[in-house]
MARVEXZA-105693 format. One line per 5 residues: number of its first residue (from 0); their letters; for each residue x, y, z of N, C-alpha, C, O. Coordinates in Angstrom, 3 decimals. Example, Ala and Ser with C-alpha at 12.3 -4.5 7.8 and 13.67 -1.06 7.14 Angstrom:
<dodrens>
0 = as = 13.190:-5.690:7.800:12.300:-4.500:7.800:13.200:-3.300:7.800:14.236:-3.319:8.465; 12.850:-2.250:7.080:13.670:-1.060:7.140:12.900:0.030:7.870:13.409:1.138:8.039
</dodrens>
This chain:
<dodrens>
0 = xxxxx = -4.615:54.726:-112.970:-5.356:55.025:-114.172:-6.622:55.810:-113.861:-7.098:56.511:-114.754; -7.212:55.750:-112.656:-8.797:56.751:-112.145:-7.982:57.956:-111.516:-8.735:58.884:-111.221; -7.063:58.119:-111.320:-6.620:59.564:-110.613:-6.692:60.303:-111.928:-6.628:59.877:-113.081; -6.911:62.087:-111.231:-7.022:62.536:-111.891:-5.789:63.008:-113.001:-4.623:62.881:-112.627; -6.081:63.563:-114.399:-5.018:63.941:-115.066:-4.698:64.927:-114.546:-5.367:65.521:-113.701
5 = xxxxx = -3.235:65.371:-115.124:-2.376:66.942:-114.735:-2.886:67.687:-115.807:-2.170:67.773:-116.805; -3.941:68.224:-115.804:-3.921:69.292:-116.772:-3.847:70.681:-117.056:-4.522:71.313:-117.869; -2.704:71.200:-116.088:-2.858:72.192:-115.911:-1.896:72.476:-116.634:-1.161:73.274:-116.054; -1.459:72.141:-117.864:-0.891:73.228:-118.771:-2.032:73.698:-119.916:-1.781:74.699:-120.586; -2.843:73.225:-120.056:-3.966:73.264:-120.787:-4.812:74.600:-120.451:-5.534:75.210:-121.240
10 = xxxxx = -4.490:74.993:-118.749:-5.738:75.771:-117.952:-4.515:77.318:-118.510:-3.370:77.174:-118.938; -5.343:78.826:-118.284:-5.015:79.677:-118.623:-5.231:80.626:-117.781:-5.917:80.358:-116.795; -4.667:82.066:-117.965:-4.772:83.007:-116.712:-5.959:83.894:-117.561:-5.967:84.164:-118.762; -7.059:84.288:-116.407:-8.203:84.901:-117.248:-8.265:86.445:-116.093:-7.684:86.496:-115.009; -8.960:87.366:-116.586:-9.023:88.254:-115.797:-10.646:88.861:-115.291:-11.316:89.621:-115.990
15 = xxxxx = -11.084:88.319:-113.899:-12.813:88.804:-113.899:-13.077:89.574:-112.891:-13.080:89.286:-111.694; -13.315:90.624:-113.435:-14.619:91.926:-112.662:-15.824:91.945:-112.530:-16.608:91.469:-113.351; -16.115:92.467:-111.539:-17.515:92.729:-111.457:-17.885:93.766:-110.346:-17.133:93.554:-109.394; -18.731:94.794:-110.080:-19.143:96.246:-109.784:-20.317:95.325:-108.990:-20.910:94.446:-109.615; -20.631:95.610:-107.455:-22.180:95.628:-106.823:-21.664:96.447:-105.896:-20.489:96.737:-105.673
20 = xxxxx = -23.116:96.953:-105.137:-23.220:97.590:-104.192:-22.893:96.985:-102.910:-22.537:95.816:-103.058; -22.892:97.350:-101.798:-22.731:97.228:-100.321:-23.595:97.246:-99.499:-23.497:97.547:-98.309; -24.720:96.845:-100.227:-26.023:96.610:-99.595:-25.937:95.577:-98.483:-24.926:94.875:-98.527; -27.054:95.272:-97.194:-27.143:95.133:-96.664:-28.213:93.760:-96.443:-29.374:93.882:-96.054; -27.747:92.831:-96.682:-28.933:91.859:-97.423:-29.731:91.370:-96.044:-30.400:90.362:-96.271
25 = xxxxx = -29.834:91.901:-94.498:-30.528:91.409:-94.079:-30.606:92.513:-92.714:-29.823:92.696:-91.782; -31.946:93.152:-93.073:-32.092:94.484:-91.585:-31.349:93.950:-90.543:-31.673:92.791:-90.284; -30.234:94.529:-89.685:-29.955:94.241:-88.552:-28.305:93.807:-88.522:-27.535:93.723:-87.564; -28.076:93.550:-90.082:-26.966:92.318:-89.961:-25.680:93.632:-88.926:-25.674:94.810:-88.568; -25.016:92.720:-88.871:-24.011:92.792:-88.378:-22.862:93.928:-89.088:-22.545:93.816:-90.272
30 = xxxxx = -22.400:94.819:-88.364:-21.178:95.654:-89.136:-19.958:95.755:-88.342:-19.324:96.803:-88.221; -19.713:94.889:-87.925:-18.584:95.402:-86.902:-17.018:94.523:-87.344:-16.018:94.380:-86.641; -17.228:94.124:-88.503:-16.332:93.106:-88.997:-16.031:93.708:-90.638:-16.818:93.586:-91.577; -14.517:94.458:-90.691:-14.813:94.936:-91.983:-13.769:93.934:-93.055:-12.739:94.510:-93.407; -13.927:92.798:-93.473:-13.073:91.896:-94.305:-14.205:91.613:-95.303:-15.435:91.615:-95.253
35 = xxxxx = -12.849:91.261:-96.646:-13.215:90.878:-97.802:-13.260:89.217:-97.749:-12.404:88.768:-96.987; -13.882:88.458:-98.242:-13.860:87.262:-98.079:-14.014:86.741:-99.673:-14.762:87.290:-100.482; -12.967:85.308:-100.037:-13.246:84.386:-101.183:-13.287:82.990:-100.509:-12.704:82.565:-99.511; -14.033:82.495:-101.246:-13.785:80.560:-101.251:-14.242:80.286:-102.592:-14.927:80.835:-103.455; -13.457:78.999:-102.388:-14.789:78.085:-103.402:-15.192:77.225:-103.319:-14.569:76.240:-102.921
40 = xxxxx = -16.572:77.213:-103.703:-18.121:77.409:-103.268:-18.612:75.882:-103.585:-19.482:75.453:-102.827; -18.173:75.056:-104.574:-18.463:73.965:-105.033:-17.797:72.758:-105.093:-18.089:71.695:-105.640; -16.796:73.129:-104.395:-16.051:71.088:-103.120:-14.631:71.651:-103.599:-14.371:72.759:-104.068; -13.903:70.712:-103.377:-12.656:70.605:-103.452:-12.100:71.064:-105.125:-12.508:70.700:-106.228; -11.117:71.913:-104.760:-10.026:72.096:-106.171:-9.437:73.187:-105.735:-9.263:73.513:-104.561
45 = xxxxx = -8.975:74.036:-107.169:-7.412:74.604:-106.942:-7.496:75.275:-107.917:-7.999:74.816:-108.943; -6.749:77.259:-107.797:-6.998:78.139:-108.691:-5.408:78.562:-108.097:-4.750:78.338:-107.081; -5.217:79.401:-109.539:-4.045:80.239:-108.410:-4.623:81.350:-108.781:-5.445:81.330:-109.698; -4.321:82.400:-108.191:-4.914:83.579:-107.834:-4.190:84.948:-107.979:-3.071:84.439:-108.043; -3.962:86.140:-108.070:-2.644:86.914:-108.348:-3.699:88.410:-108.727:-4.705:88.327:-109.431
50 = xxxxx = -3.394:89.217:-108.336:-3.792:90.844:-108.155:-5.237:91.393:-108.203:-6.033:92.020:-108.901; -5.061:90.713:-106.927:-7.001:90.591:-106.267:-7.118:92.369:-106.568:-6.261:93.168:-106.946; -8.472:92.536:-106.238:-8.293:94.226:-105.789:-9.576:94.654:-105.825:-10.429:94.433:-106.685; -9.652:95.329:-104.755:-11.772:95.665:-104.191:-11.291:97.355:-104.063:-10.479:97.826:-103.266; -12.044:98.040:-105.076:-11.912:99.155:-105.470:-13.213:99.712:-105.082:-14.171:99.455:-105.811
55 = xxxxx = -13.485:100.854:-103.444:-14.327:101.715:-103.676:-14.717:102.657:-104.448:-13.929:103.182:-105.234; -15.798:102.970:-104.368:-16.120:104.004:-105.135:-15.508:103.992:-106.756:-15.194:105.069:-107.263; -15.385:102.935:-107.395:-14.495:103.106:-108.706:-14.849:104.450:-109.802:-13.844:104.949:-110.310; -16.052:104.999:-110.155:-16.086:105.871:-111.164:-15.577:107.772:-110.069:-15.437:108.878:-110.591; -15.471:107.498:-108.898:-15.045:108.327:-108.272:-13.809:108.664:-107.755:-12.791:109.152:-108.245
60 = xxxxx = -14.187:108.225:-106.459:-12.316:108.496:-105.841:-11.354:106.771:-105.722:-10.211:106.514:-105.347; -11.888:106.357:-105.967:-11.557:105.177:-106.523:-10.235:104.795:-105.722:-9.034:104.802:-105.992; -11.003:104.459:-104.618:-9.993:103.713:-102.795:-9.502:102.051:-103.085:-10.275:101.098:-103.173; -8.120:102.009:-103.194:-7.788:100.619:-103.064:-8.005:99.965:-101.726:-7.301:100.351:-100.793; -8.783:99.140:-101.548:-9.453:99.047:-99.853:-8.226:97.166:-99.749:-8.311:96.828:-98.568
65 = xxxxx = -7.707:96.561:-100.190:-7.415:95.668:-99.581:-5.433:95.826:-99.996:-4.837:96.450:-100.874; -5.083:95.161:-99.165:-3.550:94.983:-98.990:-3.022:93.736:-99.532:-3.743:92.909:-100.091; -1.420:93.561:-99.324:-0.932:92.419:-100.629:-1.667:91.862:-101.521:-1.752:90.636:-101.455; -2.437:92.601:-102.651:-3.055:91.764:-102.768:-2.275:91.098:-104.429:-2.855:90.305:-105.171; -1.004:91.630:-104.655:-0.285:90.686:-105.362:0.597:89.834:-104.891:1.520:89.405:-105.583
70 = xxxxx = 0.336:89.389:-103.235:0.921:88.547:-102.702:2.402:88.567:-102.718:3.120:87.600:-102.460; 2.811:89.812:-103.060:4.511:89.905:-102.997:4.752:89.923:-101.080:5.806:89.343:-100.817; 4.387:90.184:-100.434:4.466:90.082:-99.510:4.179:88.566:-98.670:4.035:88.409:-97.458; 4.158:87.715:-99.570:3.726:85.928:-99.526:2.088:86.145:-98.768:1.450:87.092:-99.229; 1.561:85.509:-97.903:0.134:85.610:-97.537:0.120:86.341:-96.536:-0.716:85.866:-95.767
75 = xxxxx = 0.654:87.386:-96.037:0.578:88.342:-95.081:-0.525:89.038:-95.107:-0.766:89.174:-96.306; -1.608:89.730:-94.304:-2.691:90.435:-94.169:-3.465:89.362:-94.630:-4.627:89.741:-94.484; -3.469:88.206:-95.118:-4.792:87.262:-95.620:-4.808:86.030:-94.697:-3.797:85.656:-94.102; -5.943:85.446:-94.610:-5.913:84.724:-92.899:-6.637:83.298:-94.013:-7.770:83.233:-94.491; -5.730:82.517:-94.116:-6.055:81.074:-95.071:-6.919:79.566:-93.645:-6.413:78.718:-92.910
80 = xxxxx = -8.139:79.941:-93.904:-8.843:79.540:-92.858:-9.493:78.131:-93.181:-9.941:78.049:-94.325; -9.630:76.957:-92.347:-10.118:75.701:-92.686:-9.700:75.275:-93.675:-8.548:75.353:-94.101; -10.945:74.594:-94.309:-10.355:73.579:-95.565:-9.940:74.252:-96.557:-9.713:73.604:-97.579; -9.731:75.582:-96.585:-8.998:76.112:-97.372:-7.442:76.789:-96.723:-6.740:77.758:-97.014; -7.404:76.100:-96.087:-5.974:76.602:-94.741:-4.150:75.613:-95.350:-3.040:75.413:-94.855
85 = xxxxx = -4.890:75.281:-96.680:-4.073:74.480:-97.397:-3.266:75.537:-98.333:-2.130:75.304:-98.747; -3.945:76.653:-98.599:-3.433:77.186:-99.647:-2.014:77.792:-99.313:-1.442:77.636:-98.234; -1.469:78.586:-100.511:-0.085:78.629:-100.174:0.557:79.536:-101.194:0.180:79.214:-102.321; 1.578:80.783:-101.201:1.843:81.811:-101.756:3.034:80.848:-102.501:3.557:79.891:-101.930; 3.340:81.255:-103.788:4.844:80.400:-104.560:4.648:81.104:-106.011:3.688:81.484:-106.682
90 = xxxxx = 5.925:81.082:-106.130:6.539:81.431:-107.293:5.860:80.907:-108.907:6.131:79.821:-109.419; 5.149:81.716:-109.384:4.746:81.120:-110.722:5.289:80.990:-111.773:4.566:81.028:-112.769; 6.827:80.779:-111.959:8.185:80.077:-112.227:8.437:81.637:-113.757:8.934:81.444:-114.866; 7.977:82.780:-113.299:8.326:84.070:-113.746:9.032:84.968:-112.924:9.521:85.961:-113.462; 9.197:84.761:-111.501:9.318:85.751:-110.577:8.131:86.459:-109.517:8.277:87.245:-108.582
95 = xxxxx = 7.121:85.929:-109.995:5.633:86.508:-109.659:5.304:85.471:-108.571:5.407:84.245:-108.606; 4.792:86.466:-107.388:4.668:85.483:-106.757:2.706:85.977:-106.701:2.067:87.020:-106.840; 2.333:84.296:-106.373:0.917:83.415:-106.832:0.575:83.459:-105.451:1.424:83.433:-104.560; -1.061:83.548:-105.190:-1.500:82.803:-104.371:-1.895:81.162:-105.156:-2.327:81.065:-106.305; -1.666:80.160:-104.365:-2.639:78.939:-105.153:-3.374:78.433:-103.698:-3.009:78.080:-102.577
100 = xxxxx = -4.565:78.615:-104.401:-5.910:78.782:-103.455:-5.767:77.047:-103.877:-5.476:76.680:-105.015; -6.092:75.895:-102.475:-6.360:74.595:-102.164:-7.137:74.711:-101.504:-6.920:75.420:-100.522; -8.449:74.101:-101.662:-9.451:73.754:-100.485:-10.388:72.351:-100.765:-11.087:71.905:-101.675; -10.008:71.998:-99.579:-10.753:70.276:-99.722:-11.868:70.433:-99.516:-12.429:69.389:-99.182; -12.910:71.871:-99.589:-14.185:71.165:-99.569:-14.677:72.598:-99.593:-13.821:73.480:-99.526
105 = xxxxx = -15.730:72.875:-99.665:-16.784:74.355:-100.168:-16.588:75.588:-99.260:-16.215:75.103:-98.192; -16.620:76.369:-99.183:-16.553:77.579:-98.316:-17.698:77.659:-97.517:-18.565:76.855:-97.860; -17.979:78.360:-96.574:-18.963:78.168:-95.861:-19.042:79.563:-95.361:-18.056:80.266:-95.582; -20.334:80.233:-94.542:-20.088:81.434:-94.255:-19.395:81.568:-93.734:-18.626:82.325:-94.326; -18.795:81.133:-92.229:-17.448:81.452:-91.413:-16.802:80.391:-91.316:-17.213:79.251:-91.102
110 = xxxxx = -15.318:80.938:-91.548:-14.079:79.562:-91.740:-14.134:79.231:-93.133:-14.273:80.254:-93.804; -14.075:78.155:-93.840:-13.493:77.527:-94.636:-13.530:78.654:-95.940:-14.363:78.881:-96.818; -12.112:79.273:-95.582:-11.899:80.414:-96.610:-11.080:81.475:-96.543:-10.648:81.838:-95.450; -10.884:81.860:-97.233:-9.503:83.177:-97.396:-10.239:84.748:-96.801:-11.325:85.279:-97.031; -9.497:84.996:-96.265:-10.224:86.602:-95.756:-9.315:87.598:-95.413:-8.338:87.228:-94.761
115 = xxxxx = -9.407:88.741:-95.693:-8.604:89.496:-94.721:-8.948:90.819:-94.671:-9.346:91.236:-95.758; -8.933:91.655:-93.752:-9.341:93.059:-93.133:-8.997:94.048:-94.473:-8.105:93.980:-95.319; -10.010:94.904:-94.289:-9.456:96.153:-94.992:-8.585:96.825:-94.820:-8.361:96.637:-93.624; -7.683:97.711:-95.257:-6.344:98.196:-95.231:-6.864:99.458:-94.594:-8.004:99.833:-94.869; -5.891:100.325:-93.528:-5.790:101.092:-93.151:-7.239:101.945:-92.239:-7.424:103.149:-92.061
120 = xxxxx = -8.076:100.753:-91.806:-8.976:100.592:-90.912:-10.016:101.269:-91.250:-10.726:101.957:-90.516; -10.150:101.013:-92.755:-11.283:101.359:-93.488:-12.663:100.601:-93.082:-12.574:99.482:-92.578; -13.726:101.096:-93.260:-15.217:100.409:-92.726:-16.026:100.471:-94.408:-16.131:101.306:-95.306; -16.431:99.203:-94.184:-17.622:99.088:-95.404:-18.357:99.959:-95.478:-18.987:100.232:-94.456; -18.556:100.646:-96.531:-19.410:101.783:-96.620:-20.999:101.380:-97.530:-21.078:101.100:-98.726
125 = xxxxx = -22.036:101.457:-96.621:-23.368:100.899:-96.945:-23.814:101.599:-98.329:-23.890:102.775:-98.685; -24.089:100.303:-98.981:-24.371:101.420:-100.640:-23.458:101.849:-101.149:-23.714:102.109:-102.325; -22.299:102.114:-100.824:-21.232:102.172:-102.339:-21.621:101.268:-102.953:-22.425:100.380:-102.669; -20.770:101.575:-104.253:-20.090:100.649:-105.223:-18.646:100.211:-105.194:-17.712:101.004:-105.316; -18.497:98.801:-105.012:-17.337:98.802:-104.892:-17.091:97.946:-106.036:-18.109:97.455:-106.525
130 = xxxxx = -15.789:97.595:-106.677:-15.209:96.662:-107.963:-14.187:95.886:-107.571:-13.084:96.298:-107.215; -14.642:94.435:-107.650:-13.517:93.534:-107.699:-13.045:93.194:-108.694:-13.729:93.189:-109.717; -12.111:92.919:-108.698:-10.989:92.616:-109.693:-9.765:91.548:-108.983:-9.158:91.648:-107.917; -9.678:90.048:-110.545:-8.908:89.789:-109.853:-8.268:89.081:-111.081:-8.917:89.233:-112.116; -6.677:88.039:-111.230:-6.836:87.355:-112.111:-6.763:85.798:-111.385:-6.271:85.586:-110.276
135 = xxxxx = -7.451:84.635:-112.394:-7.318:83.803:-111.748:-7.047:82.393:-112.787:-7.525:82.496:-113.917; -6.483:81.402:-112.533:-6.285:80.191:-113.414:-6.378:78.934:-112.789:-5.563:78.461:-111.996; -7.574:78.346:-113.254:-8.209:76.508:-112.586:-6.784:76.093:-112.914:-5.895:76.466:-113.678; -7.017:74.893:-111.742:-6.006:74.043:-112.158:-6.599:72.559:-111.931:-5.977:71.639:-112.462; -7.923:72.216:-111.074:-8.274:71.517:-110.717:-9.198:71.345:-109.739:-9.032:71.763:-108.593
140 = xxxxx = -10.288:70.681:-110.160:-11.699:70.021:-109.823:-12.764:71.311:-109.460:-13.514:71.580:-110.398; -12.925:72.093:-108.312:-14.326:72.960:-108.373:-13.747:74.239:-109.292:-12.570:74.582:-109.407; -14.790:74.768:-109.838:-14.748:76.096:-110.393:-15.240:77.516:-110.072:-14.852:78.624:-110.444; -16.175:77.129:-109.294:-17.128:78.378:-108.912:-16.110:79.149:-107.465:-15.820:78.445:-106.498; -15.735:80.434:-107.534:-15.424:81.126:-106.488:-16.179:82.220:-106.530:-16.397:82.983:-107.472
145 = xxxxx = -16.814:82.242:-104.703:-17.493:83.781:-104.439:-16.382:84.157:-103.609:-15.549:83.516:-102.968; -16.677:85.763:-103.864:-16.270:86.643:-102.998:-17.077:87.438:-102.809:-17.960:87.640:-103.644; -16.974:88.358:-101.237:-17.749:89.339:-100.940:-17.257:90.001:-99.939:-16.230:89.574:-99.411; -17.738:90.915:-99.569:-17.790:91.770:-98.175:-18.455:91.130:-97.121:-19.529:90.534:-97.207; -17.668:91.304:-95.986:-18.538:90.708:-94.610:-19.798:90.543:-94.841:-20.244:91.317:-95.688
150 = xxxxx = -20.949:89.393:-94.134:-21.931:89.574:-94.338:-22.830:89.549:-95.546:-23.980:89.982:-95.484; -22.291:89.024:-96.687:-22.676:88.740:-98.076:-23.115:90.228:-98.692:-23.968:90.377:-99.567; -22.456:91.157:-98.139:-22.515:92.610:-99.131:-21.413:92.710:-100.327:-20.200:92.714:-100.119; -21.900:92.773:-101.351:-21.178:93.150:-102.410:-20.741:91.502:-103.033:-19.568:91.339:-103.367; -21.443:90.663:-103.128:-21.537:89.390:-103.128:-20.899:88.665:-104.821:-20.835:89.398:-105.809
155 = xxxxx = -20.669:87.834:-104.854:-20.931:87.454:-106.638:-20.084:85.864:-106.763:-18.863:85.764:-106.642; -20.904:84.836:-106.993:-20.007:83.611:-107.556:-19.475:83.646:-109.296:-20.265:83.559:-110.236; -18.553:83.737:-109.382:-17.781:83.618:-110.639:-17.501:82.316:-110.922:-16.952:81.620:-110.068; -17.839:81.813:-112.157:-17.266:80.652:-112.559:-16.115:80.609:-113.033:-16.137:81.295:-114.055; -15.216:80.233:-112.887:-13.592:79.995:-113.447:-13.748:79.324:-114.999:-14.324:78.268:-115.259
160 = xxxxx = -13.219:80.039:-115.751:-12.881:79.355:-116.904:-12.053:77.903:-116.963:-10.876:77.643:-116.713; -13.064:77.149:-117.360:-12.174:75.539:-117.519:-11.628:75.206:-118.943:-12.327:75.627:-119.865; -10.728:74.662:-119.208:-10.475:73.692:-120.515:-11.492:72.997:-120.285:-11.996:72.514:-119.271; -11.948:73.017:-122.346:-12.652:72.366:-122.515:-12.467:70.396:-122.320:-13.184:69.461:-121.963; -10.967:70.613:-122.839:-10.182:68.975:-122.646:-9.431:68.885:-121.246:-8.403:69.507:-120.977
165 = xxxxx = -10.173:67.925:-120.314:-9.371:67.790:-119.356:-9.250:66.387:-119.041:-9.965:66.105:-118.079; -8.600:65.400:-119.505:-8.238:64.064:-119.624:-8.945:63.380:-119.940:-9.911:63.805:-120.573; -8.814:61.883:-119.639:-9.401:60.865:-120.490:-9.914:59.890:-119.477:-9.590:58.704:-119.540; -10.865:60.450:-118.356:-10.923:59.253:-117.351:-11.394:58.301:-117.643:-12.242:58.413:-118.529; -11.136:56.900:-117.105:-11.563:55.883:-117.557:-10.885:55.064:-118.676:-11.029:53.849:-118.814
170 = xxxx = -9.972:56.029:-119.626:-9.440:55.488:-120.566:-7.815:55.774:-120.468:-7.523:56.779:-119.819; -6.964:55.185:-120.906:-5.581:55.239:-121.172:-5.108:57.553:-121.119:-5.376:58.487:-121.875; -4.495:57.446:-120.044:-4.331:59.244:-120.073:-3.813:59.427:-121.547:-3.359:58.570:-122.306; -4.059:61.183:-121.810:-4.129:61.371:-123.041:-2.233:61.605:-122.927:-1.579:61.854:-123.940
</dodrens>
């Protein structure tokens, strides 16, 4: 009766962007590592995830910089690291195949988190603009996912859209 409810028919697929630069948030940092990185940021839960996409330069030449990133290729090119080393590519009972991001506990700067290299040995370019894009649907307990560029360039925590109704703890499930 205290476990949590299933409410994930309730939860929905939402779609969130957002445009920053490739700034450099600390003289000196480090460039020799060119990956996109997500976790999430606020303990344990579960999103599924489906047509990530980090777009240089978007109002220009507008470079698709990351690979599978509709996971038709199952988790290939993406490196599912620590407590998020749970997650797992599957069928979202359409034919589509899902990432569903699991992680027992917050992301951290290195390790506990999803990452993977830029495609075709592309290098972060200081000061673009780049655009992520992705779609994503809670299914359970944290909400907040960042993603960014190596090194917290091009940074942003997104909150995941929750149902407003998500069971009845404490009382008889709904």
């Amino acid at each position: 009766a205290w476990s949590a409810s299933d409410e994930t028919a309730r939860s929905e697929w939402h779609t969130y962007t957002y445009r920053a630069p490739a700034s450099t948030p600390v003289n000196g940092a480090p460039t020799i590592w060119q990956d996109f990185i997500l976790g999430i940021l606020d303990g344990a839960g579960e999103f599924l995830l489906d047509d990530i996409s980090l777009i240089e330069d978007p109002d220009g030449a507008a470079i698709e910089r990351l690979q599978n990133g509709s996971f038709d290729e199952g988790s290939a090119h993406w490196r599912l690291l620590g407590n998020h080393r749970h997650s797992v590519v599957e069928d979202d009972d359409t034919g589509n195949n899902v990432l569903r991001v699991v992680s027992k506990g917050a992301t951290e700067y290195q390790g506990n988190q999803l990452e993977t290299t830029l495609a075709d040995g592309a290098r972060i370019q200081a000061n673009a603009i780049y655009e992520v894009s992705y779609r994503a649907r809670w299914l359970s307990g944290a909400s907040q996912i960042n993603t960014r560029l190596y090194f917290g360039r091009a940074a942003k925590t997104t909150v995941l859209t929750v149902p407003t109704s998500n069971g009845t703890p404490g009382r008889q499930n709904s």
